[in-house]
C-alpha positions in Angstrom: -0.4 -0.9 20.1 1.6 -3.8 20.9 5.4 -4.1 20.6 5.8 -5.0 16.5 7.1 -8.9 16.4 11.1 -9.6 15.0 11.9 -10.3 11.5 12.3 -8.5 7.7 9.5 -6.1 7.3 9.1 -4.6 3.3 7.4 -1.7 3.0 6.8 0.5 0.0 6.7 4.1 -0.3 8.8 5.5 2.4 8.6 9.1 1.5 9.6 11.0 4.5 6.9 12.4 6.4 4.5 9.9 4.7 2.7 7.1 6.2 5.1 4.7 4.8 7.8 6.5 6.7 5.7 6.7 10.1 5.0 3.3 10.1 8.8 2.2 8.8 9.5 4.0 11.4 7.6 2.4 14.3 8.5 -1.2 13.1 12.8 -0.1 13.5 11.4 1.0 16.5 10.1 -2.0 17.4 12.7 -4.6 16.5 12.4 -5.0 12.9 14.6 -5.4 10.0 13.2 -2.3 7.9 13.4 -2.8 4.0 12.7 0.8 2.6 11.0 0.4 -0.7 10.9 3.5 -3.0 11.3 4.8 -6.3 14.9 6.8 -5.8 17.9 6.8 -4.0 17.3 10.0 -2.7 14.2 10.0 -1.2 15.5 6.4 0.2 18.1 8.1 1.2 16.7 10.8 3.2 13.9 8.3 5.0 17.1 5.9 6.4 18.6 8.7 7.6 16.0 10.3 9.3 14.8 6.8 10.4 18.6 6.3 11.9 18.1 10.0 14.1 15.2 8.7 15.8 16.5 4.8 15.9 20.4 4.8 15.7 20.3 0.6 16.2 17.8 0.3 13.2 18.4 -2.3 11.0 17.4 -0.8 7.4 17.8 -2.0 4.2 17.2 -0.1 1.0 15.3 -1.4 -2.1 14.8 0.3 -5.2 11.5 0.0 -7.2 8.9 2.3 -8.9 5.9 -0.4 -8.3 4.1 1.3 -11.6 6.4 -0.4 -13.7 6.1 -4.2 -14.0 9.6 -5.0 -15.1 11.0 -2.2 -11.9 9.1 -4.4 -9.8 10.3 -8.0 -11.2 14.0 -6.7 -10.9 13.4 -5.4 -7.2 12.0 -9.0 -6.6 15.3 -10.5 -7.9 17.0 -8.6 -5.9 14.9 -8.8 -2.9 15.4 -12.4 -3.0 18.5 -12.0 -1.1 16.6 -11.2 1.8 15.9 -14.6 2.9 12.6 -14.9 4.9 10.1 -11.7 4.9 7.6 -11.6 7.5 5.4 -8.5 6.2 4.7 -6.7 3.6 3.0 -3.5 3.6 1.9 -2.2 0.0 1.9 1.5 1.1 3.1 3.1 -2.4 0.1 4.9 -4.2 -1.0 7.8 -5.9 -4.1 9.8 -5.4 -6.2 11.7 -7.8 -3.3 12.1 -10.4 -4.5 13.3 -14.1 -4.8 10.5 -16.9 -1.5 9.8 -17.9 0.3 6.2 -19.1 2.7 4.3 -17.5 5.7 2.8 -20.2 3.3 -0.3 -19.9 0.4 1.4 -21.7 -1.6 1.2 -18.2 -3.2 4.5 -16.3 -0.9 5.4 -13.7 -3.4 5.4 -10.6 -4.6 1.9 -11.2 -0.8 0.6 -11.7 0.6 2.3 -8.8 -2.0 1.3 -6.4 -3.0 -2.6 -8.0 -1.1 -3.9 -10.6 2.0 -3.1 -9.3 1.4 -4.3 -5.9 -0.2 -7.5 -7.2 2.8 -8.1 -8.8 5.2 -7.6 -6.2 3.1 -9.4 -3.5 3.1 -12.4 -5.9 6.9 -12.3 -6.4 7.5 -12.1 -2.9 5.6 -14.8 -1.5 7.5 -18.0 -1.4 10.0 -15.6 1.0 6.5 -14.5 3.1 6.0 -18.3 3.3 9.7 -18.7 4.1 9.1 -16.8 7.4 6.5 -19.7 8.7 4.3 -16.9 9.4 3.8 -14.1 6.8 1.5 -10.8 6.7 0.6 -8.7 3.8 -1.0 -5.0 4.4 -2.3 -3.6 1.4 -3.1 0.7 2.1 -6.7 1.6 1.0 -8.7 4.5 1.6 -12.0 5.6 2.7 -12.2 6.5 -1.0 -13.1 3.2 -1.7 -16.6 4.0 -1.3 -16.5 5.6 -4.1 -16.5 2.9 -6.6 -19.5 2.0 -8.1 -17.7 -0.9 -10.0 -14.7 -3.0 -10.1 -12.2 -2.0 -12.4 -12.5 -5.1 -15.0 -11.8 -3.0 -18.2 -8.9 -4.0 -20.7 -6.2 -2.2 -18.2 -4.8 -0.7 -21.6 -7.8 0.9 -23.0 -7.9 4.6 -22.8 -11.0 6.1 -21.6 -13.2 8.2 -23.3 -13.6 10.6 -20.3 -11.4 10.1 -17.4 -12.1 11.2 -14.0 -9.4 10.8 -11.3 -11.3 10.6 -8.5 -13.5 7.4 -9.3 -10.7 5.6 -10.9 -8.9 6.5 -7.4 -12.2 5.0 -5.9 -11.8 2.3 -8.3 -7.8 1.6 -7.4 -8.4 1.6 -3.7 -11.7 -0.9 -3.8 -9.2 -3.1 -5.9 -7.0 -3.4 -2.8 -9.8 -4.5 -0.7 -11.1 -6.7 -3.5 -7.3 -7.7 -3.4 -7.2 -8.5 0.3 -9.6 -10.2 0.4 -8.7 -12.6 -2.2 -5.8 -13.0 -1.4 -6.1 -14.1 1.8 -9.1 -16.8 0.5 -6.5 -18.2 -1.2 -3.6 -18.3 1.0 -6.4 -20.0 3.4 -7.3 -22.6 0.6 -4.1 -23.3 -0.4 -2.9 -23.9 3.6 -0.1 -21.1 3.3 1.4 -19.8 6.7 0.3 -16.1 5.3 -2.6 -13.6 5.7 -3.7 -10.8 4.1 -5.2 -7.8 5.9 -5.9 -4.1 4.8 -5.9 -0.4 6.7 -6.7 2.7 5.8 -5.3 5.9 7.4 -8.6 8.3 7.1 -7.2 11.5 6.2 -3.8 11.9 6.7 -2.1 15.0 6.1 0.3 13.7 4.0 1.8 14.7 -0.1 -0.1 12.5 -1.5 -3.0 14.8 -1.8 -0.9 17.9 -3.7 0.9 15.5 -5.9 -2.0 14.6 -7.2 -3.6 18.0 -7.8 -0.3 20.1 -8.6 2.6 17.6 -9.3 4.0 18.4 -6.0 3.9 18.6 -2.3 6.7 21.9 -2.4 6.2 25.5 -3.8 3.4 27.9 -3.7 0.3 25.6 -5.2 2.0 22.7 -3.5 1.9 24.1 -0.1 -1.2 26.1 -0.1 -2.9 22.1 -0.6 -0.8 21.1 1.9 -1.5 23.0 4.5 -5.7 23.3 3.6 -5.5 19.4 3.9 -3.9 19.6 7.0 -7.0 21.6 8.5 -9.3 18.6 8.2 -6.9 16.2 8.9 -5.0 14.0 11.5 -1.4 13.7 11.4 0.6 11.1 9.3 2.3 9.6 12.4 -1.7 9.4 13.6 -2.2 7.8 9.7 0.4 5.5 10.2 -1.7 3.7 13.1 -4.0 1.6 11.8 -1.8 0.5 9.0 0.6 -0.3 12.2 -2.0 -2.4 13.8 -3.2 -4.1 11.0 0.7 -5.0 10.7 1.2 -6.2 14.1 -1.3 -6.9 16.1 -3.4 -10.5 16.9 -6.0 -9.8 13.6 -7.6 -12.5 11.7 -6.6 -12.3 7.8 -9.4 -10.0 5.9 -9.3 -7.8 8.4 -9.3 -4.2 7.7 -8.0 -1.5 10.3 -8.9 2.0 10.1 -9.7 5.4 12.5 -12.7 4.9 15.1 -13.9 8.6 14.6 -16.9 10.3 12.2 -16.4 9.0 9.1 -13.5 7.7 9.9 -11.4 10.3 9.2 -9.4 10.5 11.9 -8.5 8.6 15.6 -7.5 6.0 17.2 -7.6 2.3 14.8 -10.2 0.0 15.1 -11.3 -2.8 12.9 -13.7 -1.1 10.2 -16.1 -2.0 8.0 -16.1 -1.0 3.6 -18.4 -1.1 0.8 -20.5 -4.0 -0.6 -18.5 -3.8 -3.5 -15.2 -4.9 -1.8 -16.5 -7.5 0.0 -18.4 -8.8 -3.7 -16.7 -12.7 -4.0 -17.0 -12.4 -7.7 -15.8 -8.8 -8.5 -12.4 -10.1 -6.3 -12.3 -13.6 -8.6 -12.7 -12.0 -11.3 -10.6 -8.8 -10.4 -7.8 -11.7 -10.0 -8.0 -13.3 -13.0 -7.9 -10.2 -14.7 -5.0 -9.0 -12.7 -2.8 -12.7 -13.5 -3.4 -12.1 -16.9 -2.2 -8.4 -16.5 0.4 -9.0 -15.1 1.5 -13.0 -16.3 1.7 -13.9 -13.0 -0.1 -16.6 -11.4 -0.3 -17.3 -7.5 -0.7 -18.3 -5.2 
């Protein structure tokens, strides 16, 4: 891994112990100004802190959002603004597998956690990625991706007759790829000093999992998912790698990082390959057009 280059880095999702914290953590490490991105003071909080025992010197900043809420995320951005320049953002923030539920904008709670939101906020924050002469955006995915059998292009507020969490997960996280990809055509098109690249950590012994099954990564439930996942798994620190690389090392925009083991669950990060779905040029225009119109944004 080489050393992480100088400048504001925003990421989202900072959890401690999560992959947003490991990799948070590797960029204060590494020279950067941090911008911890999370839903509540606490938990922000508690990653600075923890951030500051391994990295006294780190240069942290603190930004509150809860990126499945469009108006949380269009205040963060005005606040954000005072920032100045941002050289990377890493859309880490996600759920996984969570039960149907609504968010206050009438959207399910997987798909605007781990799309619209992050659409949104990417959106908001580019003329500052542009600022920086040489911008990077890292959207999370997941091997789940595969899952997908088709883009999510539904009316984002229509409730489904039978909902099952783990294809709209599939669905959320091909969207990110289907994102990336986009994204970065356009950026290119439109002769912007920004890429967009993608990562995925494999499987990550991480919270994420027992939220999404119990509500929570603590308690009896909570920890019995906890530590099952763990069995199977690779670390988060070892998570945290590829989305690291895909952050700061010399990659080509579309390119997406992940483990180099079977399946690519776990080991060291490589550049990977994804579904014929994500890389479909027409499911990501038209997953774009839909997502402007979600969101009454339009960029780039």
């Amino acid at each position: 891994m080489t050393e992480a280059p100088t400048g504001t880095a925003i990421v989202t999702g900072p959890t401690v112990g999560g992959i947003g914290y490991f990799v948070a953590l590797e960029l204060a490490r590494g020279g950067r100004r941090v911008v911890l991105a999370g839903r509540t003071p606490e938990r922000l909080a508690a990653a600075s802190d923890a951030i500051r025992r391994e990295v006294p010197d780190a240069d942290l900043e603190r930004l509150l959002v809860d990126v499945s809420v469009l108006d949380s995320v269009r205040s963060a951005a005005g606040r954000a603004a005072d920032l100045g320049p941002v050289s990377l953002l890493v859309n880490n923030a996600g759920v996984m597998g969570t039960p149907y539920s609504r968010t206050r904008d009438g959207f399910d709670l997987q798909m605007a956690t781990n799309h619209w939101g992050p659409f949104l906020l990417t959106g908001l924050l580019l003329p500052q990625l542009v600022a920086s002469g040489d911008g990077r955006v890292v959207t999370v995915s997941s091997v789940g991706h595969r899952l997908a059998r088709h883009p999510p292009l539904h009316d984002p507020r229509s409730k489904p007759g039978l909902y099952s969490r783990w294809a709209v997960y599939g669905q959320t996280k091909v969207a990110n790829l289907l994102f990336t990809f986009e994204l970065d055509r356009r950026l290119a098109a439109a002769g912007l000093p920004v890429k967009a690249l993608a990562a995925h950590p494999g499987l990550a012994g991480t919270h994420l999992f027992a939220n999404g099954q119990v509500g929570r990564a603590g308690g009896a439930i909570g920890s019995i998912y906890v530590a099952a996942q763990r069995v199977v798994s690779q670390s988060a620190a070892d998570g945290a790698l590829p989305v690291l690389m895909a952050a700061t090392e010399d990659l080509p925009g579309s390119t997406y990082v992940g483990p180099s083991g079977l399946n690519e669950w776990r080991g060291k990060p490589v550049v990977v390959g994804c579904s014929d779905l994500a890389r479909d040029p027409d499911a990501a225009r038209e997953l774009w057009e839909l997502s402007e119109r979600t969101t009454e944004l339009r960029y780039p």
